[in-house]
N, C-alpha and C positions, 0 to 999 in steps of 0.2 A: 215298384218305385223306380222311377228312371231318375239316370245321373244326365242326360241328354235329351233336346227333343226340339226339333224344328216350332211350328206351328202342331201341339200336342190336337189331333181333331177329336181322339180318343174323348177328351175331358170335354171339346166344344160338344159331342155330341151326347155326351149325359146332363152337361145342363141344359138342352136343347130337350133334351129329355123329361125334366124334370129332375134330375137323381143329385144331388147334391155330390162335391167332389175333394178328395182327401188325398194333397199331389205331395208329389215330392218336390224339395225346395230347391228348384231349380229356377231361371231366370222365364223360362216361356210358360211356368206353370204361376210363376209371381205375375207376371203379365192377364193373367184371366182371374184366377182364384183369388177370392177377397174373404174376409171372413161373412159374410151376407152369403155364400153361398157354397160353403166350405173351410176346409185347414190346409195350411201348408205344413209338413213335418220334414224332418230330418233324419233321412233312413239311418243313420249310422247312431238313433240316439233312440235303442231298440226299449227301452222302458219307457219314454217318453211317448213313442207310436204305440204300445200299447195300450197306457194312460189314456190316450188321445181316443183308438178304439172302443174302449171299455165306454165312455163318454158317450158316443154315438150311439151304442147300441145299449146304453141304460136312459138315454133321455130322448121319449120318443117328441117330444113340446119342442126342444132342441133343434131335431133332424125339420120335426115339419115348418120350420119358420126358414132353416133353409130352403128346405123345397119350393118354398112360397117365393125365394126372390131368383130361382136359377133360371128361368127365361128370360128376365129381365136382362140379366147381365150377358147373354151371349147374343142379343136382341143385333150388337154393334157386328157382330160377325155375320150375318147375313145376307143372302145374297143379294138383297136388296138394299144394305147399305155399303 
């Protein structure tokens, strides 16, 4: 979980990936990360990022409907646009 982060390429590069993306609630990770293709949490609210996990990894219908829009949304960061 970062508390800082320029242009995060980390997170452009898993949803370029397909991997759905689970950031920390910072300002460059609210800048990409929508619910359509992931969560923003709050590291400091350690039952809540739990919650959140637990989530992910008991609902696989969940995960794959993200997966389904993560190209979409990093489509704007390419080098071709």
């Amino acid at each position: 979980a970062s508390s800082f982060e320029g242009r995060p390429n980390s997170v452009l590069e898993a949803l370029a990936s397909g991997i759905p993306v689970f950031a920390s609630d910072i300002p460059a990770h609210r800048e990409i990360v929508d619910s359509s293709v992931g969560e923003i949490f709050d590291p400091a609210d350690f039952s809540a990022t739990i919650s959140m996990i637990n989530k992910i990894l008991s609902d696989s219908v969940y995960l794959e409907s993200l997966r389904n829009s993560c190209r979409n949304r990093v489509a704007p960061y390419s080098w071709s646009s």
